[in-house]
Backbone as JSON, one array per atom type, in Angstrom:
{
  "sequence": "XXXXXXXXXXXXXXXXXXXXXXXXXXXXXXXXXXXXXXXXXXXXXXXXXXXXXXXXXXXXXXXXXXXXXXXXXXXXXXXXXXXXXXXXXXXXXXXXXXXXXXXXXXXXXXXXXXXXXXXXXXXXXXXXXXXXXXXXXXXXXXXXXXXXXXXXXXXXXXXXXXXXXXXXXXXXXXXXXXXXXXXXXXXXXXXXXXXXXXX",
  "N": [[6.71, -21.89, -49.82], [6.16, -24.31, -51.41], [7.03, -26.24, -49.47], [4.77, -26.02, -47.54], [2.83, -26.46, -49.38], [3.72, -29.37, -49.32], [3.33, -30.24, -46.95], [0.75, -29.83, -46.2], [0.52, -31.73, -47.8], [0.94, -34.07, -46.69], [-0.8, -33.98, -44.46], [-3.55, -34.44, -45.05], [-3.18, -37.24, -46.45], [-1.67, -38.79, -44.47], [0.47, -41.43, -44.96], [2.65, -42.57, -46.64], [3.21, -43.53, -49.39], [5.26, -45.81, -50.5], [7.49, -46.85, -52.72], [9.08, -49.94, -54.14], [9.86, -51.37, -56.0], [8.97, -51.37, -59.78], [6.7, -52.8, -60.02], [5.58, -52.28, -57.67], [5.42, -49.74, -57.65], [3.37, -49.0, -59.32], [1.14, -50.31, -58.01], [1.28, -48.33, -55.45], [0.25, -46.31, -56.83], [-2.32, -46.91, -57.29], [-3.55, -46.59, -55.17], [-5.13, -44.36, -52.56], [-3.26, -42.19, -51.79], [-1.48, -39.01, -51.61], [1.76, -38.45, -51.97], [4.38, -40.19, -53.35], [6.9, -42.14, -52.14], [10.27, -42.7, -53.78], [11.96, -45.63, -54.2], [13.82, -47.09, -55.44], [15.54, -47.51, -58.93], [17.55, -45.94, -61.27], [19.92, -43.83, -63.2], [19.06, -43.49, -65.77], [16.06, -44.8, -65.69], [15.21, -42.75, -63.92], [13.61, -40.22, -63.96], [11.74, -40.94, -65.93], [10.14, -42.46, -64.29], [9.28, -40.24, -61.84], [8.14, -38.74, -63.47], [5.59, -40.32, -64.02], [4.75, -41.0, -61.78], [4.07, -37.93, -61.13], [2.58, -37.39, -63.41], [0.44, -38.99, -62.48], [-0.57, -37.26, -60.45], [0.24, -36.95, -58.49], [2.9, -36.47, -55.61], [6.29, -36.76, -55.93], [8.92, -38.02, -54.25], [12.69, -38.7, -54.27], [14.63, -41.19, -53.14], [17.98, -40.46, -52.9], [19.75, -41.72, -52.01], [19.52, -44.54, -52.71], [19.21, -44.36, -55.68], [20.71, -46.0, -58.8], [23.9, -45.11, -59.81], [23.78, -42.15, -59.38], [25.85, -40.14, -57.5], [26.95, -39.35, -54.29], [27.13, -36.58, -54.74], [26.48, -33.4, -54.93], [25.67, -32.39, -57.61], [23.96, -34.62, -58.23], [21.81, -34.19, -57.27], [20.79, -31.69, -58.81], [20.6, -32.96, -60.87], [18.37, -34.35, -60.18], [16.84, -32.22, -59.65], [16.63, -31.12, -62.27], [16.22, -32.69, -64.57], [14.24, -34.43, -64.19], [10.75, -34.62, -62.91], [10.65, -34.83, -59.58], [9.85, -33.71, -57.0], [10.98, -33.34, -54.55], [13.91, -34.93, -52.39], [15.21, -37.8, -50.63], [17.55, -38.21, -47.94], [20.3, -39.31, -46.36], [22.84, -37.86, -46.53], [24.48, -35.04, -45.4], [25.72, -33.04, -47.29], [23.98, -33.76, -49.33], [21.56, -32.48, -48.49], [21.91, -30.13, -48.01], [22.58, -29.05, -50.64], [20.07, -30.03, -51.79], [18.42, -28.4, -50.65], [19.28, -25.49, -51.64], [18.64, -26.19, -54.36], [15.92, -25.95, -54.29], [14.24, -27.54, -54.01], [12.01, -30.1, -52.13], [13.82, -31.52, -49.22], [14.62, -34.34, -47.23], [16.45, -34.99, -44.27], [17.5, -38.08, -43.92], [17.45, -40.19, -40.52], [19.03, -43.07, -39.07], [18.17, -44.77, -36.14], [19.86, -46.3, -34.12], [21.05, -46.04, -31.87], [21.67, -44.84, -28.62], [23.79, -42.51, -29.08], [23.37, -42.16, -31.82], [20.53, -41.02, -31.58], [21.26, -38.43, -30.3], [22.64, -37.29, -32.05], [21.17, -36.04, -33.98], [20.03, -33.45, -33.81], [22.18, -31.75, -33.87], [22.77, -32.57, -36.43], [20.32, -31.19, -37.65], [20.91, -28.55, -37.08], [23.36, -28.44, -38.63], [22.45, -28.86, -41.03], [19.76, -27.94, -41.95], [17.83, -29.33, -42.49], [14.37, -29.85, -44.3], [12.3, -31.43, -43.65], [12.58, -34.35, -41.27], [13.3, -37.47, -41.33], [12.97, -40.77, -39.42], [13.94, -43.93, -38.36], [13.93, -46.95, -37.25], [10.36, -46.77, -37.68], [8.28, -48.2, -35.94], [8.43, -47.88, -33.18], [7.35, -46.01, -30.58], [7.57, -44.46, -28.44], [10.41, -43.29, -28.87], [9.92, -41.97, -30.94], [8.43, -39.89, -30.08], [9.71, -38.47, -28.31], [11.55, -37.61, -30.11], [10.1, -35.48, -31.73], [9.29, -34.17, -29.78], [11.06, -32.68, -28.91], [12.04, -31.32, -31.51], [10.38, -29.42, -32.14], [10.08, -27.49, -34.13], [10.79, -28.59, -36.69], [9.01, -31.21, -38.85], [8.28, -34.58, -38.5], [8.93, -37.55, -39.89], [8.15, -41.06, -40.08], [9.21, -44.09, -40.59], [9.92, -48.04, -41.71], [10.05, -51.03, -40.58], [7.21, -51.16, -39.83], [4.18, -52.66, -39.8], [1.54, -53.38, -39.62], [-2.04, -52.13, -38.9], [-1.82, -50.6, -36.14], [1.13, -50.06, -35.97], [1.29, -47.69, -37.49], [-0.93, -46.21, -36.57], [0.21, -45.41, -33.76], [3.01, -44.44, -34.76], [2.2, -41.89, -35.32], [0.32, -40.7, -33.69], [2.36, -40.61, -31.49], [3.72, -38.53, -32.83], [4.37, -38.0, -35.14], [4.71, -36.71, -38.67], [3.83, -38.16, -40.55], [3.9, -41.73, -42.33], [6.2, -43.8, -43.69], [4.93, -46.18, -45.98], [5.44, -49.18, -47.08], [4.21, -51.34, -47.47], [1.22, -51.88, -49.21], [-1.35, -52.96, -48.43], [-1.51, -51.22, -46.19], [-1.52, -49.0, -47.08], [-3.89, -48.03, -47.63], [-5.2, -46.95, -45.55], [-5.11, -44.27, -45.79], [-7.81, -43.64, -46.58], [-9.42, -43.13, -44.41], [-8.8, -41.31, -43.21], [-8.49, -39.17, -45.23], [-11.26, -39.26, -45.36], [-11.91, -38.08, -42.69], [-11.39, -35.77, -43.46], [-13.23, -34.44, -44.46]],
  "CA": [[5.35, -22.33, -50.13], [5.99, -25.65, -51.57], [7.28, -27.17, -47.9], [3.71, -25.95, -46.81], [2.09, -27.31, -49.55], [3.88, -30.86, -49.5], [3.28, -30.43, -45.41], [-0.68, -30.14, -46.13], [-0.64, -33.3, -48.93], [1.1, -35.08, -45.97], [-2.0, -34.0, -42.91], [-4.58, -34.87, -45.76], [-3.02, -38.84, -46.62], [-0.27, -39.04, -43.97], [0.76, -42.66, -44.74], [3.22, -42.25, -47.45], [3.41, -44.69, -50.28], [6.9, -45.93, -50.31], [7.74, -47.98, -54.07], [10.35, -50.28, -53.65], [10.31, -51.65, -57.28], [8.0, -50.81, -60.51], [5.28, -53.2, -59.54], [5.16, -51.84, -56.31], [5.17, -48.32, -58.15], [1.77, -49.06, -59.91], [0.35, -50.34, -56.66], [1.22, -47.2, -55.28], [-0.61, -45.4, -57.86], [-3.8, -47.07, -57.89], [-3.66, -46.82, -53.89], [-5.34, -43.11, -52.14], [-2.11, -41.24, -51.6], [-0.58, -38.0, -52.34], [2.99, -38.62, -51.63], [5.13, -41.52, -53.24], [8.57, -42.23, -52.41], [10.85, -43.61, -54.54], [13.2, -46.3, -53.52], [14.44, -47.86, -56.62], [15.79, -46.63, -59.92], [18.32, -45.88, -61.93], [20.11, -42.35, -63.7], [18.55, -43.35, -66.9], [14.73, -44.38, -65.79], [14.14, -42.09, -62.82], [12.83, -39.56, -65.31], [9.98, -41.76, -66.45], [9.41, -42.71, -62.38], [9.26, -39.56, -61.32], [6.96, -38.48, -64.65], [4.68, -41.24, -63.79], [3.9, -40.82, -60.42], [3.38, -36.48, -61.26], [0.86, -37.56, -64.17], [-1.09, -39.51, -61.44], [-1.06, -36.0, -59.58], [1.27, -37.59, -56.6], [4.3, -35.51, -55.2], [7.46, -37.25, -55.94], [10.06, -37.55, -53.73], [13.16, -39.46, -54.39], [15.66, -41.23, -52.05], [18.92, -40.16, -53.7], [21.03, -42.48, -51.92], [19.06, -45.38, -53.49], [19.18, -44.49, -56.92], [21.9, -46.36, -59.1], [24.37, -44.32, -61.06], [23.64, -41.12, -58.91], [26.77, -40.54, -56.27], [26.44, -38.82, -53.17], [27.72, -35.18, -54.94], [25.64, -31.88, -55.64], [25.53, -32.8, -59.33], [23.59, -35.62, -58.34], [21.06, -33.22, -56.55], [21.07, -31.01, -59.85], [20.12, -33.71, -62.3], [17.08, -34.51, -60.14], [15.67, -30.96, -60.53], [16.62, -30.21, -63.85], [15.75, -33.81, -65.46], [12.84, -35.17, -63.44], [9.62, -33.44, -61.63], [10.24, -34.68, -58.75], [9.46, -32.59, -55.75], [11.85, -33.48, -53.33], [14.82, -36.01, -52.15], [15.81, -38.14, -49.22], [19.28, -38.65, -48.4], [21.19, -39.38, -44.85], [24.27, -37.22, -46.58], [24.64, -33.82, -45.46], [26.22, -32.71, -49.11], [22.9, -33.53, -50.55], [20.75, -31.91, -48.0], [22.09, -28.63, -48.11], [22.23, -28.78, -52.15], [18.84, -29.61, -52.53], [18.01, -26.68, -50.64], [19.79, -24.55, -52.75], [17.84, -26.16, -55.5], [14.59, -25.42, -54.03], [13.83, -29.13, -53.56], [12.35, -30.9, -50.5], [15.26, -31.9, -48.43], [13.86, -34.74, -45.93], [17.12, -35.82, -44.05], [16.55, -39.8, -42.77], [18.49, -40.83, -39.62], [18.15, -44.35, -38.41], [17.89, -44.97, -35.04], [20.35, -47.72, -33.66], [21.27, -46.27, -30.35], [21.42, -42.93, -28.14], [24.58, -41.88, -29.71], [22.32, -41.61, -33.21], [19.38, -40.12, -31.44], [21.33, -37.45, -29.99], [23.56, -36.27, -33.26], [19.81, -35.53, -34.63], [20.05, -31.78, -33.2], [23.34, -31.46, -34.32], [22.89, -32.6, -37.94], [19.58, -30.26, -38.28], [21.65, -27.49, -37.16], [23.92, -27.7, -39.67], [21.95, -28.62, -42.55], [18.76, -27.07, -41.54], [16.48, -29.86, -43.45], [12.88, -29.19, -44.32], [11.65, -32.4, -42.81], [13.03, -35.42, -41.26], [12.57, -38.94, -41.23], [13.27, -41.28, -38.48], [14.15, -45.25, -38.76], [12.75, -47.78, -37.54], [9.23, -46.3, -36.92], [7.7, -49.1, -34.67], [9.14, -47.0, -31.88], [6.46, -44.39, -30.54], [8.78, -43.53, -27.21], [11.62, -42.83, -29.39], [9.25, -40.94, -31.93], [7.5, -39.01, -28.69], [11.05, -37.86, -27.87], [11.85, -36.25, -31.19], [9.24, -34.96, -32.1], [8.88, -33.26, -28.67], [12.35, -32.18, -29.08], [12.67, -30.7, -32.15], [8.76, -29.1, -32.25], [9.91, -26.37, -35.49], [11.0, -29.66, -37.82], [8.05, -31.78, -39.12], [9.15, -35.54, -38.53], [8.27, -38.22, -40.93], [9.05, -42.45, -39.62], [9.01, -45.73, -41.68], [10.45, -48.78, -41.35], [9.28, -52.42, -39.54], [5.37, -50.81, -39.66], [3.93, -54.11, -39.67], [0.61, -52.84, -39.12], [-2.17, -50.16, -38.98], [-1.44, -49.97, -35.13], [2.03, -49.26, -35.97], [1.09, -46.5, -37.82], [-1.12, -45.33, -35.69], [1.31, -45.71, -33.0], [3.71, -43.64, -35.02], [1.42, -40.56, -35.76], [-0.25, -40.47, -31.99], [3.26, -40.05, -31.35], [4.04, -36.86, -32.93], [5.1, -38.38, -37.06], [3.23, -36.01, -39.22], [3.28, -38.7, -41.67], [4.53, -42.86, -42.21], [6.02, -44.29, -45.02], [4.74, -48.25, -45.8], [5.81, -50.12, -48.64], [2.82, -52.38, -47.52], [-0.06, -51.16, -50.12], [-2.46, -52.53, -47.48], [-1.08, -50.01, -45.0], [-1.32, -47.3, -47.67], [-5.18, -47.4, -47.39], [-5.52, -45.95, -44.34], [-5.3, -42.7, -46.1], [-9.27, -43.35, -46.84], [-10.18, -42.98, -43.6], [-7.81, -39.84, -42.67], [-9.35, -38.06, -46.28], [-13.31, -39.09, -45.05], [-12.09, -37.13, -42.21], [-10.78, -34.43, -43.66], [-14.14, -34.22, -45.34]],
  "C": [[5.34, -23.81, -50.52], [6.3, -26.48, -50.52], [5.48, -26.83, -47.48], [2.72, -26.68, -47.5], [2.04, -29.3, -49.53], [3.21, -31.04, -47.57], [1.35, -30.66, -45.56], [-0.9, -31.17, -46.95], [-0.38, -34.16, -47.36], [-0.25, -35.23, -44.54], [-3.0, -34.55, -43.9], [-4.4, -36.48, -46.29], [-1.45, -38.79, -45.98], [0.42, -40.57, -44.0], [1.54, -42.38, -46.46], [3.81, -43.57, -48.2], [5.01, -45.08, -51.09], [7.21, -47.09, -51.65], [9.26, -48.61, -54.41], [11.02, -51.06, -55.43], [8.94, -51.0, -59.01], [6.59, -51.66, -60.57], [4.89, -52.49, -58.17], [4.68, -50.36, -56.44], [3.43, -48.01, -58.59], [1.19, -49.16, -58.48], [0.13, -49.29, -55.43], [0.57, -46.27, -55.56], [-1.71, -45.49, -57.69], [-4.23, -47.32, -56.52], [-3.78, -45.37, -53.51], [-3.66, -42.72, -51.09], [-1.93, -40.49, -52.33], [0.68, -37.66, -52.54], [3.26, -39.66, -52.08], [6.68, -41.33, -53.24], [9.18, -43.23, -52.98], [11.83, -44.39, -54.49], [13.86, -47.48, -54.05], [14.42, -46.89, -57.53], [16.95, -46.86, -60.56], [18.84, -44.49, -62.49], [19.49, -42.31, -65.08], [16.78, -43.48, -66.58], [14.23, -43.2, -64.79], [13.31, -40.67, -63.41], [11.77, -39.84, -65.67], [9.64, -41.92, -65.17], [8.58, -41.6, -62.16], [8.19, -38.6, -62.39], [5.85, -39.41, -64.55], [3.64, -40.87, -62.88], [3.6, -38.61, -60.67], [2.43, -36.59, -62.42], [0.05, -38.41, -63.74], [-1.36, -38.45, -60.89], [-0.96, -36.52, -58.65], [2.24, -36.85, -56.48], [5.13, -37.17, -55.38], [8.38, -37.07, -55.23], [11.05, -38.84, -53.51], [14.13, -39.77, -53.73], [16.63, -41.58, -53.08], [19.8, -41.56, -53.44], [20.89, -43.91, -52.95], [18.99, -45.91, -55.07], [20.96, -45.02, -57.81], [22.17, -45.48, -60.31], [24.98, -42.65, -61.03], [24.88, -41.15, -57.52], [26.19, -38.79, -55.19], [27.34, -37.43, -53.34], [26.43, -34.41, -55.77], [25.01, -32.02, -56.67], [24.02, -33.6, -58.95], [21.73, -34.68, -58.16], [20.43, -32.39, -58.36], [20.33, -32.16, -60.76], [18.42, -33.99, -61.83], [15.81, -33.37, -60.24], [15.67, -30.3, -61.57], [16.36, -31.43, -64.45], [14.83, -34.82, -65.14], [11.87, -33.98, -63.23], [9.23, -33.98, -60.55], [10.65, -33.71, -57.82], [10.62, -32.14, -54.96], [12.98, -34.62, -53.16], [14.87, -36.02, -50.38], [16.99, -38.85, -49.49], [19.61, -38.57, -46.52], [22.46, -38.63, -45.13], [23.79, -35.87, -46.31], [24.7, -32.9, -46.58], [24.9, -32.47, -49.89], [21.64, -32.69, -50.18], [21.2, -30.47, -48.06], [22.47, -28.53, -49.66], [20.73, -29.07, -52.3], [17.7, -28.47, -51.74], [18.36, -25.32, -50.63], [18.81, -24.56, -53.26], [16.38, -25.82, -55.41], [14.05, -26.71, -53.92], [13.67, -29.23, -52.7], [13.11, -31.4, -49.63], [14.27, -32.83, -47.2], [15.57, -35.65, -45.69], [16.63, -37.16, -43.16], [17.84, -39.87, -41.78], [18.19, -41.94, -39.12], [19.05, -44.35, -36.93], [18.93, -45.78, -34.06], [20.85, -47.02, -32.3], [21.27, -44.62, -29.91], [22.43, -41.85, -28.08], [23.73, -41.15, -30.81], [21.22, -40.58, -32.62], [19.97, -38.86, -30.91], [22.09, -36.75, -30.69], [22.25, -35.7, -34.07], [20.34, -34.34, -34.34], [21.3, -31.23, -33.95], [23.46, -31.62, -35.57], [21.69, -31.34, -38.29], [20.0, -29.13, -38.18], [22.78, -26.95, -38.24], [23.59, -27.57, -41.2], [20.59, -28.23, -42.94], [17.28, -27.87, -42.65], [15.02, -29.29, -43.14], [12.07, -29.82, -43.51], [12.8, -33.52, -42.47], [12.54, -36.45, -41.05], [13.54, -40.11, -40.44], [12.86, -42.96, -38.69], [14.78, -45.98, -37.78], [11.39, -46.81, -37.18], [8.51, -46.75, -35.94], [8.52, -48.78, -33.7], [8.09, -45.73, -31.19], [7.61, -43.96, -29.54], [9.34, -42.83, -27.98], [11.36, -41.04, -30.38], [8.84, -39.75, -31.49], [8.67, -38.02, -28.72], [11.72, -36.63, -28.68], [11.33, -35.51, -31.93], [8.62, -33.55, -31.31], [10.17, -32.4, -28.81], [12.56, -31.31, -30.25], [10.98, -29.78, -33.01], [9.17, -28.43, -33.99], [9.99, -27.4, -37.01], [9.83, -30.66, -38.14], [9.05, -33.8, -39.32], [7.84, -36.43, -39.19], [9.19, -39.67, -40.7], [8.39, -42.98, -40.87], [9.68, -46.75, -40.77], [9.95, -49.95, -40.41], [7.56, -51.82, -39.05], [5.0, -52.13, -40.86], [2.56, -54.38, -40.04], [-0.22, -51.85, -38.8], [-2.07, -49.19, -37.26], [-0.27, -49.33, -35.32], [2.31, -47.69, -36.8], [0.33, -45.44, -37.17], [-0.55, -44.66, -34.43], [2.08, -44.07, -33.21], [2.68, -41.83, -34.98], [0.59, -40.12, -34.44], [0.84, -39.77, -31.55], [3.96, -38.67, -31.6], [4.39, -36.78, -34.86], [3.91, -37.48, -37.49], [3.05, -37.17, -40.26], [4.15, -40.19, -41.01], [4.87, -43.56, -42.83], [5.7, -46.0, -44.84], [5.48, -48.3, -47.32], [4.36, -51.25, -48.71], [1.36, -51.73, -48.05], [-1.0, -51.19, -49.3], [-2.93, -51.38, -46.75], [-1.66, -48.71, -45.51], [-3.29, -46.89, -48.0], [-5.89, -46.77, -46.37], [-5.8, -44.76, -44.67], [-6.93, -42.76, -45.75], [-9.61, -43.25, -45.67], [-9.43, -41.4, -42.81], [-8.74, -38.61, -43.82], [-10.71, -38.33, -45.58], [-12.91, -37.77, -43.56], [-11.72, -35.78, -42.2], [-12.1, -33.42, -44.41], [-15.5, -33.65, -44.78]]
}
């Protein structure tokens, strides 16, 4: 149930507010989204982050690899659902994707993109670690996006990266992205016109 409900915040403000430091966090906040990801931190504040953005009434979801202090073992997984509220994690390690769905956490594995070696170990990594969602890097790619999206229909795919623009978001999500993370606050108003039509 909670993959279905984070899957309906993402069709209702699919442009996912991506906070790269704690100004960027506020701006996040005071920007129509239901989703922020977290892509700074630390093992001592992500606690208050991740308490921040759930007393705005935003899903939290934190990219593990990013956080300093936190190493790329189980544990690490573990501290974020027993000493935060956030939701979910993103991680490119295997290790952490199949612990945080143990823990009952979102699991969004990211793969970036750089050639058609990478795009074709996709299949092969969701097979063995059976993430909830994934997320695909660079996003200013629709072909690429078309491809895996068409390819892997049962997985819900989620791009970022070099979106420049609200074509490239639209771009991405024509394509098949159920969602797109920005870091660009501009970007992250698009939601308002996705919620009027949800309305």
């Amino acid at each position: 149930m909670r993959n279905e409900a984070f899957l309906q915040a993402l069709k209702k403000s699919p442009v996912i507010a991506a906070a790269k430091d704690e100004a960027g966090l506020d701006a996040c906040l005071s920007s129509p989204c239901d989703v922020v990801a977290v892509l700074f931190g630390n093992i001592l504040d992500i606690p208050d982050i991740a308490a921040k953005i759930a007393d705005a009434g935003r899903i939290a979801i934190v990219h593990l690899d990013l956080i300093d202090g936190l190493s790329a073992a189980p544990s690490a997984v573990d501290y974020i659902k027993n000493r935060t509220r956030a939701a979910g994690i993103i991680s490119t390690k295997s290790v952490i994707i199949k612990r945080a769905k143990q823990a009952g956490l979102i699991a969004i594995q990211r793969f970036f993109l750089l050639d058609s070696l990478a795009l074709s170990n996709i299949s092969k990594q969701i097979r063995l670690n059976n993430p909830d969602f994934i997320e695909v890097i660079p996003g200013a790619m629709p072909k690429i996006i078309r491809e895996v999206t068409s390819s892997l229909a049962d997985i819900p795919v989620i791009t970022g990266g070099l979106i420049r623009d609200p074509g490239d978001v639209l771009n991405a999500l024509e394509a098949g992205a159920i969602a797109v993370s920005v870091t660009n606050c501009s970007l992250i108003e698009l939601n308002k016109a996705f919620i009027t039509k949800e309305t």
